[in-house]
Gaussian input, Z-matrix of N, CA and C with variables (Angstrom, degrees):
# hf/3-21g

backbone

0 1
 N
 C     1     B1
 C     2     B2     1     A1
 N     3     B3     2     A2     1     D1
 C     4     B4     3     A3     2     D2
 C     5     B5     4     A4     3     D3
 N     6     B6     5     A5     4     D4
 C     7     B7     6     A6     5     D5
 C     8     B8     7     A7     6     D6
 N     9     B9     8     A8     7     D7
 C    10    B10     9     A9     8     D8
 C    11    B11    10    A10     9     D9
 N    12    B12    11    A11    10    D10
 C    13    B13    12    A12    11    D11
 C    14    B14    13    A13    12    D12
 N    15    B15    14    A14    13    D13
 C    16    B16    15    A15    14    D14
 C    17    B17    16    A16    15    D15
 N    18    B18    17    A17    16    D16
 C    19    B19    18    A18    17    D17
 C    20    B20    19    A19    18    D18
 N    21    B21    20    A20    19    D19
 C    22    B22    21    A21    20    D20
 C    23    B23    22    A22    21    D21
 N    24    B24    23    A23    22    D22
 C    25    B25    24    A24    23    D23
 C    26    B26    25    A25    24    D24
 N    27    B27    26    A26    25    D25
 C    28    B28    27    A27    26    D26
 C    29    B29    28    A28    27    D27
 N    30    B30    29    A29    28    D28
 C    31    B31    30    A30    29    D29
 C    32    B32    31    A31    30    D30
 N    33    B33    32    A32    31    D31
 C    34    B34    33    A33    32    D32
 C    35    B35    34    A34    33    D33
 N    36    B36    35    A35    34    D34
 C    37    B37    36    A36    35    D35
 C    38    B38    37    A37    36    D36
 N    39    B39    38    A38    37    D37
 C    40    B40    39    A39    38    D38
 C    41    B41    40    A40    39    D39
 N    42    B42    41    A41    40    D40
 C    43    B43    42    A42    41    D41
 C    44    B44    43    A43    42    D42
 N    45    B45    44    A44    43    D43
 C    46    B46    45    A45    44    D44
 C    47    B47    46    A46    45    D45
 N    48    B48    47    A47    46    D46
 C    49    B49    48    A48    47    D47
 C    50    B50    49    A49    48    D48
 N    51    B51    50    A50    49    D49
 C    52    B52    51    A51    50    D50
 C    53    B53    52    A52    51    D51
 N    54    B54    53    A53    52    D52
 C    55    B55    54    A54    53    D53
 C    56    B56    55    A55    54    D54
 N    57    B57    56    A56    55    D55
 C    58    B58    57    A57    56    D56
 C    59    B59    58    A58    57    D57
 N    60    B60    59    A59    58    D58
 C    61    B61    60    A60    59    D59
 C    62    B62    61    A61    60    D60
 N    63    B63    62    A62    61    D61
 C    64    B64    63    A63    62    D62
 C    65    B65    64    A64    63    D63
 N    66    B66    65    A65    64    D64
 C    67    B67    66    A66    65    D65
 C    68    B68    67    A67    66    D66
 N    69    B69    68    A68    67    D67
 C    70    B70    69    A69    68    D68
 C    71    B71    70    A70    69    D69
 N    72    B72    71    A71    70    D70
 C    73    B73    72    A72    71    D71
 C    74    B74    73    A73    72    D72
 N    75    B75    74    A74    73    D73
 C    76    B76    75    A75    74    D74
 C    77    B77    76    A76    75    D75
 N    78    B78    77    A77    76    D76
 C    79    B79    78    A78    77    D77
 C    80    B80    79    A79    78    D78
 N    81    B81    80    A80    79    D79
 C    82    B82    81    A81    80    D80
 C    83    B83    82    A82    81    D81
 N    84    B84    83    A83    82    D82
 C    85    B85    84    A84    83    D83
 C    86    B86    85    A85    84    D84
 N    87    B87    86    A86    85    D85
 C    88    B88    87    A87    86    D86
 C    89    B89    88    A88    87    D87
 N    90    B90    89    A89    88    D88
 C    91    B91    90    A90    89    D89
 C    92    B92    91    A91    90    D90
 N    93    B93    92    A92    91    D91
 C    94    B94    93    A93    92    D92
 C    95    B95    94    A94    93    D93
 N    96    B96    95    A95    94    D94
 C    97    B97    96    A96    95    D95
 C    98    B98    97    A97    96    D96
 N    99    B99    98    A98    97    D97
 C   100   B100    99    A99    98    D98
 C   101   B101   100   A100    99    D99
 N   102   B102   101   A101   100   D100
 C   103   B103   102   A102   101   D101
 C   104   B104   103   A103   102   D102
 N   105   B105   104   A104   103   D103
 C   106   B106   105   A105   104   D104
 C   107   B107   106   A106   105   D105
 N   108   B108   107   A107   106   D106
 C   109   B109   108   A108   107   D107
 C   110   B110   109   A109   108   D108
 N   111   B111   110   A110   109   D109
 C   112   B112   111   A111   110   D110
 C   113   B113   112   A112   111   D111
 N   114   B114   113   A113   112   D112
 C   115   B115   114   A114   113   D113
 C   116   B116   115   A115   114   D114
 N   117   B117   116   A116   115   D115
 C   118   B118   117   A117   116   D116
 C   119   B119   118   A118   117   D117
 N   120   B120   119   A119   118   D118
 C   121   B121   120   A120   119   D119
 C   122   B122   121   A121   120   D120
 N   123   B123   122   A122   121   D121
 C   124   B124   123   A123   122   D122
 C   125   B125   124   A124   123   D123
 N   126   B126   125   A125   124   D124
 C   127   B127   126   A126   125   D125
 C   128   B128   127   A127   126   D126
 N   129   B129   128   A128   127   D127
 C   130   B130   129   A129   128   D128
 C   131   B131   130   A130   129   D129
 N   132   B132   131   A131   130   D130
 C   133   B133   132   A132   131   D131
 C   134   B134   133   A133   132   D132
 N   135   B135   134   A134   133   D133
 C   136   B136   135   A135   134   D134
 C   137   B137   136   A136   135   D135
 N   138   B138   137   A137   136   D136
 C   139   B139   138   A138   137   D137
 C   140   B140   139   A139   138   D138
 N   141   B141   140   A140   139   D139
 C   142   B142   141   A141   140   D140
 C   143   B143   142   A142   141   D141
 N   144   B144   143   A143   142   D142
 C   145   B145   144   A144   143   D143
 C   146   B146   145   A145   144   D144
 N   147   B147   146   A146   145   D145
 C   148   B148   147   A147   146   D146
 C   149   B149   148   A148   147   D147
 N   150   B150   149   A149   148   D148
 C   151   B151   150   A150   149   D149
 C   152   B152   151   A151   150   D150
 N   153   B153   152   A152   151   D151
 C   154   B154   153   A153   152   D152
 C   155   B155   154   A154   153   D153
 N   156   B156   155   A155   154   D154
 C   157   B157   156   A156   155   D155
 C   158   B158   157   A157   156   D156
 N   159   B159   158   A158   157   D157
 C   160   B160   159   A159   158   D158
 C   161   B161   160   A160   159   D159
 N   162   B162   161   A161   160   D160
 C   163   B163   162   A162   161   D161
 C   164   B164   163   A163   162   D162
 N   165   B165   164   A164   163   D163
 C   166   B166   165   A165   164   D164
 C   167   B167   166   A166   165   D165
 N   168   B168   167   A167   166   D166
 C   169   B169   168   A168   167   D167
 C   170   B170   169   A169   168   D168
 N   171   B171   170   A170   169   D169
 C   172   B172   171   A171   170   D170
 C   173   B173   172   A172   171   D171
 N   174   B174   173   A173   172   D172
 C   175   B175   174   A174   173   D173
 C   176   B176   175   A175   174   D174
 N   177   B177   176   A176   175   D175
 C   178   B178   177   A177   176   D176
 C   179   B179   178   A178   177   D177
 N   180   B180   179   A179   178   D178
 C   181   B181   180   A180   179   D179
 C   182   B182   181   A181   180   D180
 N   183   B183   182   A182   181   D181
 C   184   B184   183   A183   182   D182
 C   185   B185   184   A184   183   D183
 N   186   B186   185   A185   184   D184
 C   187   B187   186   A186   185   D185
 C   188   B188   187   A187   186   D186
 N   189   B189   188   A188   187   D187
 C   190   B190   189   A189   188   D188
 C   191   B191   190   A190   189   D189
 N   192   B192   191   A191   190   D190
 C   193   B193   192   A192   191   D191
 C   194   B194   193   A193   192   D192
 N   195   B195   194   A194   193   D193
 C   196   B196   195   A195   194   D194
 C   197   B197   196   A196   195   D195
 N   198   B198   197   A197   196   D196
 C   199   B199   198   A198   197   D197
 C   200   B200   199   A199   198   D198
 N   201   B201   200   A200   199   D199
 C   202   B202   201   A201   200   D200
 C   203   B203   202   A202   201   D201
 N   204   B204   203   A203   202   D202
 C   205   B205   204   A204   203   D203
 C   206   B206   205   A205   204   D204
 N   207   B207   206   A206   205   D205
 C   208   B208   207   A207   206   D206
 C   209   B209   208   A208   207   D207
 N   210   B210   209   A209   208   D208
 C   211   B211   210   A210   209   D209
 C   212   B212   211   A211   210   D210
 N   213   B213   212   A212   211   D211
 C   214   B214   213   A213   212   D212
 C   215   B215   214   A214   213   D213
 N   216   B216   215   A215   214   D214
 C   217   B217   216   A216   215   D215
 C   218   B218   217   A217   216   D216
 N   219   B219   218   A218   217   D217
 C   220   B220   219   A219   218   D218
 C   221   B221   220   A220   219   D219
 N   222   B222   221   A221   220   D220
 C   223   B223   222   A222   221   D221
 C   224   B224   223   A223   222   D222
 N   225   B225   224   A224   223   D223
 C   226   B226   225   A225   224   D224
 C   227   B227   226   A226   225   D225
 N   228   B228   227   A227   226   D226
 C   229   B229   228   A228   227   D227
 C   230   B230   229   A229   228   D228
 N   231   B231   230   A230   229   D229
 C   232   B232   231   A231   230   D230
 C   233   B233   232   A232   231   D231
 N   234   B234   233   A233   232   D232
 C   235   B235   234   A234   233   D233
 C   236   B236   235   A235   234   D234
 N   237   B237   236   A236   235   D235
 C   238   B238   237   A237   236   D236
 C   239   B239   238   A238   237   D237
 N   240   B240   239   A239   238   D238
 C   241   B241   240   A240   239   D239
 C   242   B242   241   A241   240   D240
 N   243   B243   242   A242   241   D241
 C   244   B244   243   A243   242   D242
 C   245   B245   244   A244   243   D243
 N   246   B246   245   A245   244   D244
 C   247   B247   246   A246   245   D245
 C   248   B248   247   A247   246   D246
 N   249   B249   248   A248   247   D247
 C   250   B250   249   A249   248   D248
 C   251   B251   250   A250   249   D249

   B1=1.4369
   B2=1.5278
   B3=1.4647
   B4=1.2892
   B5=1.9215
   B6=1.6370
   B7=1.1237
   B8=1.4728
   B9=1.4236
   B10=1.6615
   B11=1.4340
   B12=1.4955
   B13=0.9424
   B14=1.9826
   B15=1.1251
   B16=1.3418
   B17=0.9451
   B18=1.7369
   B19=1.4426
   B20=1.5982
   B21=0.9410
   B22=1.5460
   B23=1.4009
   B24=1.8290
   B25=1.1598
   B26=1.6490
   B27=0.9498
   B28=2.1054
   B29=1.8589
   B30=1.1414
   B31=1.7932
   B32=1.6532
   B33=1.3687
   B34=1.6394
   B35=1.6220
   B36=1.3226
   B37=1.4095
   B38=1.2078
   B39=1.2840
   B40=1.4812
   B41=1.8423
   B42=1.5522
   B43=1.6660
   B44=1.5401
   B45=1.6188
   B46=1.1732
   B47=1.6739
   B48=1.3306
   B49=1.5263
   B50=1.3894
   B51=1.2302
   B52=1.5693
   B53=1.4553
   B54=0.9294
   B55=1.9287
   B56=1.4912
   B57=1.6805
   B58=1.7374
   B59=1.5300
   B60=1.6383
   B61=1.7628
   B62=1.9766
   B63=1.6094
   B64=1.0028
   B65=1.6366
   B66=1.4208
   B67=1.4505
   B68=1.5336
   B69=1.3705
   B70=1.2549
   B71=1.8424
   B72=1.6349
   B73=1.0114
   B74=1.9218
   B75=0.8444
   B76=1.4718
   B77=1.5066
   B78=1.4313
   B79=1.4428
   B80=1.1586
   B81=1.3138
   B82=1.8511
   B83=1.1907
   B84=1.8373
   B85=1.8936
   B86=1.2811
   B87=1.3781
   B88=1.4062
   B89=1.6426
   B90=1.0402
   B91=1.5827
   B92=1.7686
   B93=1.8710
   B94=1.1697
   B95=1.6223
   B96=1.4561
   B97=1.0074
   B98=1.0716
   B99=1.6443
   B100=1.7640
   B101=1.1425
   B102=1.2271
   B103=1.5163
   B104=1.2329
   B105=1.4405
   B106=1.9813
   B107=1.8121
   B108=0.9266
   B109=1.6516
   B110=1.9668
   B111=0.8498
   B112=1.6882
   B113=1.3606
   B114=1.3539
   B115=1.8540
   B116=1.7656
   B117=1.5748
   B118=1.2760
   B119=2.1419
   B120=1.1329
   B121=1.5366
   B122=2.0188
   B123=0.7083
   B124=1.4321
   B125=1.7390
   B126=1.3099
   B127=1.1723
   B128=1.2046
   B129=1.7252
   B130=1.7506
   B131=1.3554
   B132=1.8780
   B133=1.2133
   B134=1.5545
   B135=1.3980
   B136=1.5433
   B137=1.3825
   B138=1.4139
   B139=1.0821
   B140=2.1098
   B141=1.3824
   B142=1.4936
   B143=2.0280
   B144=1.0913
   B145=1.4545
   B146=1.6721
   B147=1.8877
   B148=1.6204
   B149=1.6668
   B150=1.5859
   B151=1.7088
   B152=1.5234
   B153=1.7208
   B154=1.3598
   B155=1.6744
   B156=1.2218
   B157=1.5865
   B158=2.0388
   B159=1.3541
   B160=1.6569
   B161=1.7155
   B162=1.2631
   B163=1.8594
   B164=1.9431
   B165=1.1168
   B166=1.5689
   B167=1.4137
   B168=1.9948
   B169=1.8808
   B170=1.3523
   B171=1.2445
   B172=1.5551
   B173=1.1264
   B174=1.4206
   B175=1.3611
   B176=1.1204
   B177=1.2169
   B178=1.6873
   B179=1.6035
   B180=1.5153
   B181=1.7606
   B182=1.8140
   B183=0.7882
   B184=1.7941
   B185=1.5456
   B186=1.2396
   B187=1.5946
   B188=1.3057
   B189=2.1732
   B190=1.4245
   B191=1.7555
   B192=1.4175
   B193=1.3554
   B194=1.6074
   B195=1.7035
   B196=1.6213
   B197=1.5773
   B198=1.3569
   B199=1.3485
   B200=1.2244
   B201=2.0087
   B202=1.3229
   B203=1.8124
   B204=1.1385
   B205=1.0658
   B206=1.4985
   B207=0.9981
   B208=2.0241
   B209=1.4493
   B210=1.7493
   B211=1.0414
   B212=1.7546
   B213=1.2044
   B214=1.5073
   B215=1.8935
   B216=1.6135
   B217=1.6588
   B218=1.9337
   B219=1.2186
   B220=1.7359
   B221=1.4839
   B222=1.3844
   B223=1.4589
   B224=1.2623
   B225=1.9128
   B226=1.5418
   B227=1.3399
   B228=1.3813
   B229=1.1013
   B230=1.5848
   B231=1.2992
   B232=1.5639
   B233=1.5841
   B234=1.4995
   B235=1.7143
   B236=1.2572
   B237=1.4688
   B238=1.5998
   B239=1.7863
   B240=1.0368
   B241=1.5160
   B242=1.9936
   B243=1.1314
   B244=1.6204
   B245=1.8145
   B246=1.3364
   B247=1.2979
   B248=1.8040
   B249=1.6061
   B250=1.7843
   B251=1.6080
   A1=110.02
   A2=106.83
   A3=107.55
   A4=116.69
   A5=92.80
   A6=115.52
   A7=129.01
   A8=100.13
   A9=113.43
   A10=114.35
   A11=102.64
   A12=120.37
   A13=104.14
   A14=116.08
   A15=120.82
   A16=97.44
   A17=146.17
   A18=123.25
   A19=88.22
   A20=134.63
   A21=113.23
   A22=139.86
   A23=152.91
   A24=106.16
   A25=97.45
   A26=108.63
   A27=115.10
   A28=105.11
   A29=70.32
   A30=75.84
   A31=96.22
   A32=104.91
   A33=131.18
   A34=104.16
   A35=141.76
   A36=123.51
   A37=118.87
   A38=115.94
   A39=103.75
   A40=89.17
   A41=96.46
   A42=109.97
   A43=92.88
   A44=106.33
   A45=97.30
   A46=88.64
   A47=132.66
   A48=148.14
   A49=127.53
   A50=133.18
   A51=114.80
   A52=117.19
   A53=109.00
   A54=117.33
   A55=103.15
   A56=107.61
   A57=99.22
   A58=126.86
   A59=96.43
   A60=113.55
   A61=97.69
   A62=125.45
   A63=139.37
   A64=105.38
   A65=114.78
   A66=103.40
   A67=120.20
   A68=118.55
   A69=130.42
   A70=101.35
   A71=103.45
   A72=103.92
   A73=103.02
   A74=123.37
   A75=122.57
   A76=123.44
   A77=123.08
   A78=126.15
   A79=109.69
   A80=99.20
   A81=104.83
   A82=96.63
   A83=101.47
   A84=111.65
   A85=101.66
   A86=103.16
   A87=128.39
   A88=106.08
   A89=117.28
   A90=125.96
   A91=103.97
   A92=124.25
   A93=116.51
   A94=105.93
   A95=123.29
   A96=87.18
   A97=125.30
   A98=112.05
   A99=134.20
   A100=90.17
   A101=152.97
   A102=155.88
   A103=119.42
   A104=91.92
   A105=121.90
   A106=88.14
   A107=109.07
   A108=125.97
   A109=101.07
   A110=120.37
   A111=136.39
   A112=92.16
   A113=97.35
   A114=101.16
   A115=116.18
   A116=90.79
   A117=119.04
   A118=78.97
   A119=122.78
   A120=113.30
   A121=109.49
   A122=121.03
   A123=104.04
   A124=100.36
   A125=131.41
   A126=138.02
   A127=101.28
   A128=107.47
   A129=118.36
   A130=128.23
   A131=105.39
   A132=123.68
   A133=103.40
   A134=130.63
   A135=124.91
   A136=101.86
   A137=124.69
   A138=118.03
   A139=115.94
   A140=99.95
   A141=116.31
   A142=100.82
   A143=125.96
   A144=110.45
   A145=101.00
   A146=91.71
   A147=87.24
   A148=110.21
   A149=100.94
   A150=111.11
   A151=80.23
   A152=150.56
   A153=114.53
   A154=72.51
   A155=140.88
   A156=123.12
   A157=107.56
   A158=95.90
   A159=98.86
   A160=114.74
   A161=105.08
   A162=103.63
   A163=94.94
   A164=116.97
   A165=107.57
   A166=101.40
   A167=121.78
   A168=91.27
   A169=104.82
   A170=131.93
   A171=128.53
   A172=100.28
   A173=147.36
   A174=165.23
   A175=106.45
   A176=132.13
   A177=155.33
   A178=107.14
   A179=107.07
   A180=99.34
   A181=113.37
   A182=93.73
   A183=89.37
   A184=101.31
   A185=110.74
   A186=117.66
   A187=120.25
   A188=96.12
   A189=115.13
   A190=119.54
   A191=95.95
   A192=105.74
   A193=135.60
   A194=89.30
   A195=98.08
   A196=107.76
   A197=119.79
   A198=132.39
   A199=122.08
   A200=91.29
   A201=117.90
   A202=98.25
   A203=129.01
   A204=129.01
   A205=112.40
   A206=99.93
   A207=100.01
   A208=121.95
   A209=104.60
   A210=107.86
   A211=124.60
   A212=97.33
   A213=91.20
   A214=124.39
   A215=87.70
   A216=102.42
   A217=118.11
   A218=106.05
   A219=110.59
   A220=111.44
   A221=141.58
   A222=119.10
   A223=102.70
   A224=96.79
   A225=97.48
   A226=138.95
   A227=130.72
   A228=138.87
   A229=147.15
   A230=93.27
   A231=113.08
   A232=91.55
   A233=94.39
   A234=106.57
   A235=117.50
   A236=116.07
   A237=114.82
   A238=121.48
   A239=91.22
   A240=118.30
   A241=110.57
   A242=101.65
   A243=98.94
   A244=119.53
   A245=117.30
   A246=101.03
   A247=101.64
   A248=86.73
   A249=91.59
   A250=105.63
   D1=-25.03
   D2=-167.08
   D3=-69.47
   D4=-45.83
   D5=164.93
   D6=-43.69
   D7=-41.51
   D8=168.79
   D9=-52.31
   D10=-59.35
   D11=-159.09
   D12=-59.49
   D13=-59.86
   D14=-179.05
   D15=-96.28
   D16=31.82
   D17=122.36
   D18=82.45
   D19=-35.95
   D20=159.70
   D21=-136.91
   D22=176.37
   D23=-169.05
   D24=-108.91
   D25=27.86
   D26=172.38
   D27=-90.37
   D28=130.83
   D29=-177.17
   D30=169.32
   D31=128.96
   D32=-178.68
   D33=-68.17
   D34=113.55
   D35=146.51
   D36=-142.98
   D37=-145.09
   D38=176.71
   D39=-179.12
   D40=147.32
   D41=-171.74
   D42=-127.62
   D43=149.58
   D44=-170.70
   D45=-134.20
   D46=149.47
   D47=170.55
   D48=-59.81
   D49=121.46
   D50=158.69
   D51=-84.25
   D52=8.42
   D53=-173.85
   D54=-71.01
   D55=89.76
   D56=161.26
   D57=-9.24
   D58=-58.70
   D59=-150.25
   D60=-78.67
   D61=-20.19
   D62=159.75
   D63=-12.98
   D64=111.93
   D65=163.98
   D66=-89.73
   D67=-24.37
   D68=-177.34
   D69=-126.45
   D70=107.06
   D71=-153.41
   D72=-106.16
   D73=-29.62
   D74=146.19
   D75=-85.57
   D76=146.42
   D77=162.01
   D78=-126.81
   D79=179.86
   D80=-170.66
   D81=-158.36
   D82=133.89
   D83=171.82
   D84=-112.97
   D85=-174.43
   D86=158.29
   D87=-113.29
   D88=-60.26
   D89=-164.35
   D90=-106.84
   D91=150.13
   D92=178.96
   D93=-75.87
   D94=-13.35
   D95=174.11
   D96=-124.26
   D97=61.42
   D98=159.41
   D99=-90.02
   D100=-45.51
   D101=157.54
   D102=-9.70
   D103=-60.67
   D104=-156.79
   D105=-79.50
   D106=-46.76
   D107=-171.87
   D108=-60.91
   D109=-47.90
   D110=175.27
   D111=-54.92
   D112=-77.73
   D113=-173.38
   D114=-13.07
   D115=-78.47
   D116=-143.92
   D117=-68.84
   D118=-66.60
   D119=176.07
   D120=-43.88
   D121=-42.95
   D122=-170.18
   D123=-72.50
   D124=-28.38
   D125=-168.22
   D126=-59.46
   D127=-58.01
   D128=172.38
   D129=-38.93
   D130=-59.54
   D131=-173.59
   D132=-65.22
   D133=-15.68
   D134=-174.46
   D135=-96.18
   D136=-3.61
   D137=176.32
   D138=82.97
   D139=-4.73
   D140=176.24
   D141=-63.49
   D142=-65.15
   D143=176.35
   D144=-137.06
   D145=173.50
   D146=169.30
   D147=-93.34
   D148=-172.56
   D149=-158.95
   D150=-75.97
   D151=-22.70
   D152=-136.58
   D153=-113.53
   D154=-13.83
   D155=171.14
   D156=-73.81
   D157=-39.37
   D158=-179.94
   D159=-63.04
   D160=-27.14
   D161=178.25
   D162=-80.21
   D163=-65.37
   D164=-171.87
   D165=-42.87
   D166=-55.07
   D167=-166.32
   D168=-81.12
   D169=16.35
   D170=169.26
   D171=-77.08
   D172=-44.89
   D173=163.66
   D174=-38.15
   D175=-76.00
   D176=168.64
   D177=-38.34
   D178=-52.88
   D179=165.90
   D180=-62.69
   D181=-31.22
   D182=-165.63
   D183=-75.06
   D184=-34.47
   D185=172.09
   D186=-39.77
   D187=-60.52
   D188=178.08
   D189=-52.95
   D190=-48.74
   D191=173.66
   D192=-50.56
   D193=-38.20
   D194=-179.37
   D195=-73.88
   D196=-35.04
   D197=166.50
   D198=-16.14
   D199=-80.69
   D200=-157.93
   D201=-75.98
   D202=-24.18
   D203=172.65
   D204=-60.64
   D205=-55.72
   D206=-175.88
   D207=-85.61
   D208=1.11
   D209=162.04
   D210=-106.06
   D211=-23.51
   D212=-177.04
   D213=-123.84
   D214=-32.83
   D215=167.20
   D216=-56.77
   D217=94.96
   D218=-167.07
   D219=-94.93
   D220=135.80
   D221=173.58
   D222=-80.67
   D223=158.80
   D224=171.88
   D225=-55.30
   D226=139.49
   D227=-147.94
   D228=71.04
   D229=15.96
   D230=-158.25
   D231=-76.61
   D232=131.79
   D233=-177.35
   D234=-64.38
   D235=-1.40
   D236=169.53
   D237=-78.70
   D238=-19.24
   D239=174.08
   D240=-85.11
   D241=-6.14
   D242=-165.82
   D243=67.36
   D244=22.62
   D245=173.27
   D246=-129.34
   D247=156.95
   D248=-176.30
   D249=-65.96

């Protein structure tokens, strides 16, 4: 969604943890999906799912996302909304 949203997936940020036990408690990307890429590996490495369920709902989100984007995300003023 994020990607949608800013039209591309380059973009500088950084997410930071509330997890006490966190050893590295800020990170930092370049692209959203060094993010998406973390995710889906830390999910593995914790033993929470395997890589071939994490690629299908990675798939399935991007689906949802592309969706909900072209279905509901409107720019301002869009005459469906009543504004110029």
């Amino acid at each position: 969604m994020l990607r949608l949203f800013f039209g591309t997936d380059e973009l500088n940020f950084q997410l930071t943890t509330t997890n006490p036990n966190a050893v590295q408690k800020t990170r930092s990307f370049t692209r959203f999906s060094q993010a998406e890429d973390e995710v889906v590996n830390a999910r593995v490495y914790v033993g929470i799912h395997y890589r071939g369920t994490d690629r299908v709902s990675r798939t399935q989100g991007l689906r949802v996302a592309n969706w909900a984007f072209k279905n509901y995300f409107r720019p301002v003023g869009d005459p469906l909304f009543g504004l110029p």
